[in-house]
N, C-alpha and C positions, 0 to 999 in steps of 0.2 A: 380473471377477476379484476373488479376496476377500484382503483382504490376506494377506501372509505370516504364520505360528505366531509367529515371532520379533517382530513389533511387536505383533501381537496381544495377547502374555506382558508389553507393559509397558501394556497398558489397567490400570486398576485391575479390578479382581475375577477376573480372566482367565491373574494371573502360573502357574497352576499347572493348564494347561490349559483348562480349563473352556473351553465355550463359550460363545458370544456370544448372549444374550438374545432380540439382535434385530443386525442388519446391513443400513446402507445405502448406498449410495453418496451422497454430495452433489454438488450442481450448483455451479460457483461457479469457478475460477482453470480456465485453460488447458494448466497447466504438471503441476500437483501431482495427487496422486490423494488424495482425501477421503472419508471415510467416516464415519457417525454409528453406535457403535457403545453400546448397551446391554448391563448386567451387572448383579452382584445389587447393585452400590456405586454406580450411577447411569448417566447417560447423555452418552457424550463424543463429542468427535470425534477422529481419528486422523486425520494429513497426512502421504505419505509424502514424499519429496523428486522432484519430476521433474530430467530431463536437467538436469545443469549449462547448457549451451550453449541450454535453452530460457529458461531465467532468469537472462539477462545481468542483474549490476548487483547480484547481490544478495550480502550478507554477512551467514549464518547469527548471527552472534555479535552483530554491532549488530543484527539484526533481535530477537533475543532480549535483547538488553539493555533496547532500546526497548519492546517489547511488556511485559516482565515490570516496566515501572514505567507505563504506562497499565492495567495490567489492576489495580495494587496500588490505583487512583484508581475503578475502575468505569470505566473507558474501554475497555476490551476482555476479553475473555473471560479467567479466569483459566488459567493455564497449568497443567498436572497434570503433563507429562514432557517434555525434550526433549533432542535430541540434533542437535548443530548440526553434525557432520560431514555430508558431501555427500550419503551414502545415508543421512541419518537420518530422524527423524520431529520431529512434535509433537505433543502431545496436548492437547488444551483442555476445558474442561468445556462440555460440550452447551447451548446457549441456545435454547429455541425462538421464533419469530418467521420473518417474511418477508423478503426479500432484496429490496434497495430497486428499482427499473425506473427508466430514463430520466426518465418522466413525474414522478418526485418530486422532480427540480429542476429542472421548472417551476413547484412550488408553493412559496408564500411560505413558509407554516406549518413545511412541511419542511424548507424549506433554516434556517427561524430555529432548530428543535432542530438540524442540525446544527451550525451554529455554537455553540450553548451546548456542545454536546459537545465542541467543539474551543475554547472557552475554557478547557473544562477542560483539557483535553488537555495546550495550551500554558503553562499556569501549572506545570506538574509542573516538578520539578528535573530536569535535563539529562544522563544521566548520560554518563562517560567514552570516549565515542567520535568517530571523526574527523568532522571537520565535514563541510557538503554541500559536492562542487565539481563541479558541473553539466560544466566542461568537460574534466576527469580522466573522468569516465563518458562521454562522448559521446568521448573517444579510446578506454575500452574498448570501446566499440561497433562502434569503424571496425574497429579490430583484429579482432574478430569478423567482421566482414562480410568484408573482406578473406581472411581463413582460412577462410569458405566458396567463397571463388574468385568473388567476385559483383562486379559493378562498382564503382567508387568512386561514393558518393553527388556529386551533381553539387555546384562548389565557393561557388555564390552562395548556396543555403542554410545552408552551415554555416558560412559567415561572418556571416554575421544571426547566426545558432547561439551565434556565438564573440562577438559584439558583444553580446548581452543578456545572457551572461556575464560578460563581461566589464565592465557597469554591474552586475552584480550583486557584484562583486567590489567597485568601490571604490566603493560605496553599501550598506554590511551592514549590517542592523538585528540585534536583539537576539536571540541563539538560543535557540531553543527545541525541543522534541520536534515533529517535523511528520511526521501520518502519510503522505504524498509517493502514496499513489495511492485515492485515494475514489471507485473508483469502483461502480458500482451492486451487482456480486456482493460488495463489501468492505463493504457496509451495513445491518446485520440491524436492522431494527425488531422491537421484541419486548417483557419491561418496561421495555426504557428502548431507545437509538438505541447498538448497538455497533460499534465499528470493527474491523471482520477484516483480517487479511494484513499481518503488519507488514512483508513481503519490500521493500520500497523507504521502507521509515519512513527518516527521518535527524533527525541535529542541525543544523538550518536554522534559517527563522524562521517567524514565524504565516503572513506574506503568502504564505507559497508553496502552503499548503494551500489559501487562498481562490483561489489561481490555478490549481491544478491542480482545481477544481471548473469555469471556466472556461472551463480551457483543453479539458478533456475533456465538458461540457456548456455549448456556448454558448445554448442557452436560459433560463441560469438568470443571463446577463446582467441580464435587465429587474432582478431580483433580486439585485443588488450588496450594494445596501445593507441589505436586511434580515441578510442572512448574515455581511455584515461586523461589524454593530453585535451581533448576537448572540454575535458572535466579539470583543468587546473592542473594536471598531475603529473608527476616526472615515474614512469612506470618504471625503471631502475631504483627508484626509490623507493617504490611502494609495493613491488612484487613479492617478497618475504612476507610482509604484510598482511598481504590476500589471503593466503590460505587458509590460516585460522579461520578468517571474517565468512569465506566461500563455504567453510564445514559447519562454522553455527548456520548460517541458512540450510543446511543441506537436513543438518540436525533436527530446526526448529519447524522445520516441514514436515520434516517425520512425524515430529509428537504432533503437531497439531494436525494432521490427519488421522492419526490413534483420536486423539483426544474428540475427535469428529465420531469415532467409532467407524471410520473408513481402516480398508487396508494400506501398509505402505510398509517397504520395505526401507530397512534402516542406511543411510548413507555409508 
């Protein structure tokens, strides 16, 4: 299906009909519908917004506040138009390159560019939105599961859940921009390592990005510490640290695939 006339009019070259050069669909998020779409001003992509209740957790406005100060840095694509209402779009300007596979963090090399990218990342200024709180999102989540009429998640997981939150609470380190999901469709190699989908970015800290690499590829354990130290970080410092940070992701995956009304077994 091609997109609609009406986002199509706010591609750049396209506001006054015209068509589309070229049209494609893209591979990448589960939720959103994407398309790479060419014109005579260049070559972008267009994201339309899927189902609210497919993309628990997410807040169009931090997500764009967050994204529009890593793309001002070279950290993500630059943004051409958006519209952060629930049927809205985004538009970004078209990067070409390949979309990272599993296999890339099991390699040292890779996981050391993406820590430099997320040195950068993490040194930007912060801008004005609420902080993370791992266990406000995992109550939206129940809420959700619950309003699909699905069972209660069983109660010894989401006390672990609530207990690594809660060391995350009275142990904060220093906040920063954390793109909150790396994972392999959010990673385009191309001239340089970009980060896509700002939909779960937040105001956290560094450690959470090296945990949610972790937590979502544990083979890029062996690899701790090249990714850390590419990342700013002294992994003797920050190894106790991880784990809490590695089980809220492990957690917050859980619920938001319940809350999806998918299966998933509890970390």
């Amino acid at each position: 299906m091609a997109p609609p006339a009406w986002a199509l009019a706010r591609v750049p070259g396209l506001a006054g009909g015209e068509r589309p050069l070229a049209l494609a669909r893209l591979a990448g998020g589960s939720v959103n519908e994407v398309f790479r779409i060419d014109s005579r001003l260049g070559s972008f992509v267009l994201r339309l917004n899927g189902a609210a209740w497919r993309r628990p957790g997410v807040d169009r406005v931090r997500e764009l506040a967050l994204h529009r100060t890593a793309a001002a840095a070279g950290v993500a694509p630059p943004i051409i138009d958006a519209d952060a209402s629930a049927d809205g779009l985004l538009i970004t300007a078209y990067q070409p390159g390949r979309l990272w596979r599993a296999v890339d963090y099991e390699d040292a090399a890779a996981l050391h560019r993406l820590g430099e990218r997320l040195r950068v990342l993490h040194a930007l200024p912060v801008p004005d939105v609420a902080a993370f709180d791992p266990w406000s999102i995992a109550q939206q989540y129940l809420q959700q599961i619950e309003s699909l009429d699905r069972a209660a998640p069983p109660p010894e997981p989401l006390a672990r859940l609530g207990r690594s939150c809660e060391a995350l609470r009275r142990n904060p380190a220093t906040a920063c921009i954390a793109h909150g999901d790396l994972a392999e469709t959010n990673l385009l190699d191309g001239e340089r390592l970009w980060l896509l989908d700002w939909e779960y970015a937040q105001r956290s800290d560094a450690l959470m990005d090296v945990a949610c690499v972790l937590a979502y590829y544990p083979g890029a354990q062996r690899y701790t510490a090249e990714l850390a130290a590419a990342a700013d970080m002294r992994l003797e410092t920050v190894h106790e640290a991880l784990a809490p940070r590695i089980h809220v992701y492990q957690g917050l995956s859980w619920l938001w695939h319940l809350a999806r009304g998918e299966p998933a077994r509890p970390p």
